[in-house]
KEKE-183518 format. One record per atom (N, C-alpha, C, O): x, y, z. Coordinates in steps of 0.2 Angstrom, whole numbers, plus 5000, padded with zeros to 4 digits. Each point is the difference from the previous one (the first is absolute). Layout:
<atoms>
XYZ;...
</atoms>
This chain:
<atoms>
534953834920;500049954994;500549955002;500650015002;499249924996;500649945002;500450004994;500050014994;500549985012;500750014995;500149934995;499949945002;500250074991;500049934997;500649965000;500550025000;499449934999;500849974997;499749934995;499649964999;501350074997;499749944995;500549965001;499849964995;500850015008;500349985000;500149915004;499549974996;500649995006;499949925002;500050045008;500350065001;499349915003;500350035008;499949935001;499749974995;500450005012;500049945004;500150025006;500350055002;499349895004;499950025006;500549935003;500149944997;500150075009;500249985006;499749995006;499950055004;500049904998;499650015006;500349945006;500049944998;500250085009;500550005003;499449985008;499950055004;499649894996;499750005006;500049965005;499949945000;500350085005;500349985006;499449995005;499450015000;501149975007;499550005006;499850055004;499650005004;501050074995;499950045002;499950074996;499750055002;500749954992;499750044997;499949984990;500249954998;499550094999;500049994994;500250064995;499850055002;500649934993;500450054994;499849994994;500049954998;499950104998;499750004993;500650054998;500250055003;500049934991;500450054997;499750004992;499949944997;499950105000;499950014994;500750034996;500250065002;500149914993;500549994995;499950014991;499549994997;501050045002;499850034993;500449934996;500449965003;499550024991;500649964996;500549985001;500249954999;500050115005;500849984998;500149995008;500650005002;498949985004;500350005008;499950055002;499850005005;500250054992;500150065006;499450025005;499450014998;500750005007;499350025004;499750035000;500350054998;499049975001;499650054997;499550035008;499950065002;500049905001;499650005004;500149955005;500349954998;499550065011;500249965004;499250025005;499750065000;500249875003;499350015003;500049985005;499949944998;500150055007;500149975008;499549975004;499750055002;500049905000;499549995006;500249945007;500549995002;499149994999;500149955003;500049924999;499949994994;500149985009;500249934999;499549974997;499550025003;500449924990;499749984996;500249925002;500349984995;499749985009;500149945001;499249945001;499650005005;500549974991;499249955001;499949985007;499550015002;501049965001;499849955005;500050085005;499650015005;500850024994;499850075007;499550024998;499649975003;500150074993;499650064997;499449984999;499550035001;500549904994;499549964996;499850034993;500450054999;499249954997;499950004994;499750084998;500450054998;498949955005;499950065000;500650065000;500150044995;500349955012;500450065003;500650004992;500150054997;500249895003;500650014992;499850044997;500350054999;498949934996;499750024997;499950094999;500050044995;499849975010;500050085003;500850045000;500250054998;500049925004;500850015001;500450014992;500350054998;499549904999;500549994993;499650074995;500450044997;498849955003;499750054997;500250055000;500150034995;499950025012;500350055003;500650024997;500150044996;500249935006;500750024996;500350004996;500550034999;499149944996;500049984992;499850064996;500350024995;499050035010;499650034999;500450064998;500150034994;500449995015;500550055002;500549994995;500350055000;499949914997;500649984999;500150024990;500550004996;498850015002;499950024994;499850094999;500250044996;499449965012;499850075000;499550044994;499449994999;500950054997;499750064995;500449984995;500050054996;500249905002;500449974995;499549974996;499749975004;500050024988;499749954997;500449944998;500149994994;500149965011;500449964998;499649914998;499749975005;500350004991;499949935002;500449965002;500249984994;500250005011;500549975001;500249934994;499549974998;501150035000;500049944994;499849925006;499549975000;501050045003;500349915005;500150055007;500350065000;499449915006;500050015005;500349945004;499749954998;500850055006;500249935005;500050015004;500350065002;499449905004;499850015006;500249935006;499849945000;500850105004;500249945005;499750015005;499950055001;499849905003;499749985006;500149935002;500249964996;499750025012;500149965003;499649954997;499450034999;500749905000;499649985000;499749964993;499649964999;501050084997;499650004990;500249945000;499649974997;501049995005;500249944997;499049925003;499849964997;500050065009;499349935000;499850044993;500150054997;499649915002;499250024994;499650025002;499750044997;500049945009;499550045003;500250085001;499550045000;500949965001;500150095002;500350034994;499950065001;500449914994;500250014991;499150014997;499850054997;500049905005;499150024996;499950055003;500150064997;499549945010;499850065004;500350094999;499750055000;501149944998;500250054998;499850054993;499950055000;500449884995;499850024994;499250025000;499750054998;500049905005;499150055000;500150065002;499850054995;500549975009;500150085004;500150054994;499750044998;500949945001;500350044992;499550004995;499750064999;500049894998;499550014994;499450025005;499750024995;500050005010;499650045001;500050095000;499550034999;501349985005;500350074997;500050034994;499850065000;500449894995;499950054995;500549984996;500449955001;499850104994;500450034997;500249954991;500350024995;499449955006;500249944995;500649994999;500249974995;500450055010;500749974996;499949935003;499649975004;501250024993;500049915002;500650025005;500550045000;499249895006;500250015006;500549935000;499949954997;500650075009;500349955003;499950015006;500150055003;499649895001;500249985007;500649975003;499949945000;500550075003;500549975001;500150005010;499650035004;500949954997;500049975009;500450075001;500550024996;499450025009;500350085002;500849984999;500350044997;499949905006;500849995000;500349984992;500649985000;499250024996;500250004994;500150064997;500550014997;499250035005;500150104999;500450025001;500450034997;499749955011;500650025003;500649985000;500650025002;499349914993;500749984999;500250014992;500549994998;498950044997;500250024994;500250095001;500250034995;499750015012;500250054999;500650015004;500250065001;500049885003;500850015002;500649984996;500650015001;499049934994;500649964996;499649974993;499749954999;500550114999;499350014992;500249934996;500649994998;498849974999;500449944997;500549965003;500249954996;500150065009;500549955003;500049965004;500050015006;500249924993;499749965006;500350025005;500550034999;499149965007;500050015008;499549985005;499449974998;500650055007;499649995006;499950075003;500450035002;498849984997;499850055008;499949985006;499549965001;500750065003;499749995008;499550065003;500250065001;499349914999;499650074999;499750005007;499649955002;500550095002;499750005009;499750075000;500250054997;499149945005;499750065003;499649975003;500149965004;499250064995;499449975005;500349945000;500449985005;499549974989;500249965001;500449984995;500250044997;500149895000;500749984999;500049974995;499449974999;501050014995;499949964995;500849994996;500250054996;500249905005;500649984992;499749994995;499649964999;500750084995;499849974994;500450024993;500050054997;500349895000;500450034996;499949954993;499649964999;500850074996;500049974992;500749994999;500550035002;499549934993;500949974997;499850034993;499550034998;501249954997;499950044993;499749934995;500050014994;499849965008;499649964997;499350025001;499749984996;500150055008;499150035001;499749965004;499449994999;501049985006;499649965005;499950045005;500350064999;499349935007;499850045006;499849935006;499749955000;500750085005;499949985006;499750035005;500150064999;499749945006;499850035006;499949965007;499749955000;500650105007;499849975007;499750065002;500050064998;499549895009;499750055004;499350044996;499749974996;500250085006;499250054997;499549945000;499749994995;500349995012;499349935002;499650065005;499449985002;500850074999;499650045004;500150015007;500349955003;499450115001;500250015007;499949955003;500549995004;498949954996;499849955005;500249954998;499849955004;500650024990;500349954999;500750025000;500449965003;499850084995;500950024997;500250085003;500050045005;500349974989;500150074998;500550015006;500050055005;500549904995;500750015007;500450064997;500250014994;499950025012;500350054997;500150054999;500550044999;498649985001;499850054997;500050045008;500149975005;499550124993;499950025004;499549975003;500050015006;499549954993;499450005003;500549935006;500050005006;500349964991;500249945004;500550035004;500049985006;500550064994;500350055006;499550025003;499749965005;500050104994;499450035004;499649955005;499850015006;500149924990;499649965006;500749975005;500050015006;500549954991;500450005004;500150055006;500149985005;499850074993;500550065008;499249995005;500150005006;499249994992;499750015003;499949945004;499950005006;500249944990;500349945004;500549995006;500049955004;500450104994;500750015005;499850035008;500149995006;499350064990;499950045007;499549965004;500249995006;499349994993;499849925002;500249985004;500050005006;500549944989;500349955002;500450055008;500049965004;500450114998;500350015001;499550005008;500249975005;499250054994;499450025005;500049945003;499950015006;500149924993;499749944999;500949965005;500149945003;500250104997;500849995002;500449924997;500449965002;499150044991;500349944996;500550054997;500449954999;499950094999;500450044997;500450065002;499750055003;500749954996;500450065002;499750074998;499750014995;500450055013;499750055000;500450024993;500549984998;499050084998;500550034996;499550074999;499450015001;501450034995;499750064999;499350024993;499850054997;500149905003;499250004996;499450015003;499550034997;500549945009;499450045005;499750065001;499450014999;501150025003;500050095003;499950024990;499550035000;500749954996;500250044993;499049964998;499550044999;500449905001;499350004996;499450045006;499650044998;500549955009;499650025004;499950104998;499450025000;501150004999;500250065000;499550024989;499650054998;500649905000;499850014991;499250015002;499750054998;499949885006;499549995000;499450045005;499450004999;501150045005;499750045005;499649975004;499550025002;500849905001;499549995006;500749975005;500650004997;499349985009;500550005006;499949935002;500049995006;499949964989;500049925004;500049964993;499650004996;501149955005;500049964993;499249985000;499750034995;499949935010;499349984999;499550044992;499749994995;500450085009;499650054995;500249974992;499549984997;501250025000;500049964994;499449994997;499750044996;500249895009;499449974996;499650045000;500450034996;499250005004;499350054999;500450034993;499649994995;501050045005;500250034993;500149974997;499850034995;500449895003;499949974994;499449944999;500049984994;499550005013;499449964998;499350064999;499649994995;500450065008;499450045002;500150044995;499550004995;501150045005;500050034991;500249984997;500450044997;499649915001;500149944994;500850064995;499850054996;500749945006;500650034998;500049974996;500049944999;500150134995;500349964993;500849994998;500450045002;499749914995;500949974997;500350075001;500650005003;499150064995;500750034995;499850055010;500350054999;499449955007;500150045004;500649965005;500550025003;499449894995;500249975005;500950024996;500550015004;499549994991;500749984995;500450075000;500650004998;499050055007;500350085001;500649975006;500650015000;499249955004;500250005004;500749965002;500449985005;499750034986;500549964997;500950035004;500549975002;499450124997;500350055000;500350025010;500550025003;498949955000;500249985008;500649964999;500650025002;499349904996;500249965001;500950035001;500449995004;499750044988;500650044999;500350045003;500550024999;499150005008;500150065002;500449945007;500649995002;498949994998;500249965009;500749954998;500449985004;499549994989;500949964997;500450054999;500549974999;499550115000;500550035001;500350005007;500650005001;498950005004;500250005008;500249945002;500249985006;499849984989;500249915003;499749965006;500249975005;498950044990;499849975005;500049944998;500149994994;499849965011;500049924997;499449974998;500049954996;499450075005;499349974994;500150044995;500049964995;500150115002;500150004994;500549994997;499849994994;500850015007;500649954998;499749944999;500549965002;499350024997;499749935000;499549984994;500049964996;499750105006;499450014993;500450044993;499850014994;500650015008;500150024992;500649955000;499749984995;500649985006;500449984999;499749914997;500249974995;499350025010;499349964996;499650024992;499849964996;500150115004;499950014994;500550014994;499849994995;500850015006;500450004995;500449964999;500550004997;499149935008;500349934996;499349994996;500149964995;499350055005;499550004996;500150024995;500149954997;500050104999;500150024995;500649984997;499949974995;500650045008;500749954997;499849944997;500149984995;499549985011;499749954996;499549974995;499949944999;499750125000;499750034994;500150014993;499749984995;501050065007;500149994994;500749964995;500150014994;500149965011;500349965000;499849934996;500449964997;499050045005;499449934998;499950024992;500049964995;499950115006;499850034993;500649984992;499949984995;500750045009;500750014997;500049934998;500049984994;500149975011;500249945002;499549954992;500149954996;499350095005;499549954994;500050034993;499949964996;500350115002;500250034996;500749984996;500250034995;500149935008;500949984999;500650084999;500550014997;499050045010;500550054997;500549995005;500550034998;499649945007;500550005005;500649994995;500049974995;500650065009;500749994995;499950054990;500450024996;499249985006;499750064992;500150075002;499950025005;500450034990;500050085002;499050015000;499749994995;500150035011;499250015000;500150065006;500550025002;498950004999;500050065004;499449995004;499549984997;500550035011;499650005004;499750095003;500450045002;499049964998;499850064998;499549995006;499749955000;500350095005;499750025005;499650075001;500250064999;499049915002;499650054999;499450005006;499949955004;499950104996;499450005004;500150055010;500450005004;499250024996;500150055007;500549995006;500350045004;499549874996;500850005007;500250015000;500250045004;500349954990;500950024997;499950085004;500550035002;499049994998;500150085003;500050005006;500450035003;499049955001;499849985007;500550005002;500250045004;500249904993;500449955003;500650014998;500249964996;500350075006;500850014991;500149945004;499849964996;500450015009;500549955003;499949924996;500449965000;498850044997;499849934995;500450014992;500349964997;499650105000;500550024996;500649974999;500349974995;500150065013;500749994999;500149945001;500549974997;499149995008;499949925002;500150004991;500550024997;499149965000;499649954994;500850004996;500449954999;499750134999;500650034996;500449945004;499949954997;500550055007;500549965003;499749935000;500449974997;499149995004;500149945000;499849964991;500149944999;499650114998;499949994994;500650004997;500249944998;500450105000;500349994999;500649955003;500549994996;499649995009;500349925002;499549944997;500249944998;499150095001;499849934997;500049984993;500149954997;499850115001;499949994991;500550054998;500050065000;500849894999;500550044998;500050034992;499849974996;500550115004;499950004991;499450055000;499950044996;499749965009;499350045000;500350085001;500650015000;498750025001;500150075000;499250035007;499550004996;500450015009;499650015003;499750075001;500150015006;499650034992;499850095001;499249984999;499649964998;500250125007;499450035002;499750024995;500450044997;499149944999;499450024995;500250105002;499850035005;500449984991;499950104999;499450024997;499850055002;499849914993;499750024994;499349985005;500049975005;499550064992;499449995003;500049914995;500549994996;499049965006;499749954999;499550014994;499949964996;499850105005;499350034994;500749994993;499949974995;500550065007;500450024991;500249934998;500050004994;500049945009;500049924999;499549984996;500149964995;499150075008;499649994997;499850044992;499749994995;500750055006;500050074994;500449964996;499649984995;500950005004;500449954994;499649944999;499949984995;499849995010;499849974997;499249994995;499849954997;499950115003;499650024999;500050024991;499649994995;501150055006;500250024993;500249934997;499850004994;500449945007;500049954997;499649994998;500049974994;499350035010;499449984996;499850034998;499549974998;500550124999;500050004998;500250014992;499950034995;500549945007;500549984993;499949924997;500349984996;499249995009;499949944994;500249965005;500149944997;499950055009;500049975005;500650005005;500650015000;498949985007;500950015005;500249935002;499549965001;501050025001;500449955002;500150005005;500350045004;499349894998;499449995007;500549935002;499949954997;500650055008;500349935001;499549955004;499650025004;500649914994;499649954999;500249965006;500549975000;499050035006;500349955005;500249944996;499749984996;500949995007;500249934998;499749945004;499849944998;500150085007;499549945006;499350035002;499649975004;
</atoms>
């Protein structure tokens, strides 16, 4: 027999390039349920695949429960085009469920579940990368999240191509030998930079395998090699200047604001961490800089319960 509830419940939904998080929520926030799959990203996956992805988990994530969700809020790459806002929203009204839905940009979640209500900036790195922040006026800003083939510096996916770059370039003796060689040759299981290519034209490698390779790089700047010194210290003027642009357009520089760092590098990678923490503070004095602790889905879960309470407060790009 399904278990019933009569109470308000709201959903959270947390979809990435590599993986995707549903949490279902009772009234008052608290967790009820957590559902897990894989990445729900338009430009990686495409529509069909979101669609299967979000359903599934939605599915899981209610279980044996008779619940109709009140407000569901759902972050993804991509929600601020309209084309990928419509495309979405069709996704959701085909699922089901009749609540009312918010769509909102993944890094909005993640900065309402590090600094609830409070102006600041996310810098969000994983496959790929995005700033984005709000002031207490209800404006919104953002840099970057143009995508692996236009942007997204920064991210694991734009590390991962960098070191493969390195090993190249090293083969090519435009570049200094380095210990990324021996460490991708060794990851990829073949014995000649040349082979590479075959692994990322012939199997068409996906962002989030290239973006693994984020965790090499760290390994070989532990050992002080000189191409990856170079790449993380390249990606963490990228993001510094990310959201810096962010801060800078927001008028929070000079403001107590909080910089909130989110997404898988910070793990990959601790040394981008302690970079960003160190240079963010010299730049935006009065700030406060820490690692997102909280899942991103509980971002979407507050925001969720706002709408269901009559609406959630959606900050409004200024430009």
């Amino acid at each position: 027999m399904r278990e019933r509830e009569t109470m308000i419940h709201v959903m959270g939904i947390d979809a990435g390039g590599t993986k995707t998080s549903c949490l279902l929520a009772d009234g008052e926030g608290r967790i009820v349920s957590r559902a897990r799959g894989p990445g729900a990203n338009l430009q990686g996956a495409g529509e069909l695949q979101v669609e299967k992805v979000l359903h599934e988990l939605m599915d899981e994530a209610l279980g044996d429960r008779e619940i109709v969700p009140a407000a569901i809020c759902l972050g993804i790459a991509g929600a601020d085009r309209q084309d990928d806002h419509a495309m979405v929203r069709s996704i959701m009204k085909r699922i089901g469920f009749k609540a009312r839905v918010v769509v909102v940009n993944d890094a909005l979640i993640a900065l309402e579940s590090g600094a609830p209500g409070e102006p600041g900036v996310v810098v969000v790195s994983g496959t790929g990368s995005i700033a984005y922040g709000r002031n207490a006026a209800g404006q919104a800003a953002r840099a970057g999240g143009w995508g692996f083939v236009l942007g997204d510096e920064g991210s694991g996916y734009w590390i991962g191509r960098a070191a493969l770059r390195a090993v190249l370039r090293a083969a090519d003796y435009r570049g200094p030998k380095t210990l990324l060689t021996p460490m991708l040759l060794e990851r990829f299981q073949v014995t000649q930079p040349q082979a590479l290519l075959r692994e990322v034209y012939q199997h068409s490698m996906k962002p989030s395998v290239i973006g693994g390779l984020a965790s090499s790089v760290q390994g070989a700047f532990d050992a002080g090699d000189e191409a990856a010194i170079g790449i993380l210290r390249a990606a963490a003027g990228e993001l510094e200047g990310a959201a810096l642009s962010v801060a800078r357009r927001l008028e929070l520089l000079g403001q107590p604001s909080t910089f909130i760092l989110s997404g898988g590098i910070f793990r990959a990678v601790p040394w981008l961490e302690q970079e960003l923490q160190r240079r963010l503070s010299v730049a935006a004095r009065g700030s406060a800089t820490r690692v997102l602790e909280r899942e991103p889905a509980e971002g979407a879960v507050t925001l969720a319960l706002q709408e269901a309470r009559g609406g959630a407060r959606i900050p409004i790009y200024q430009d």
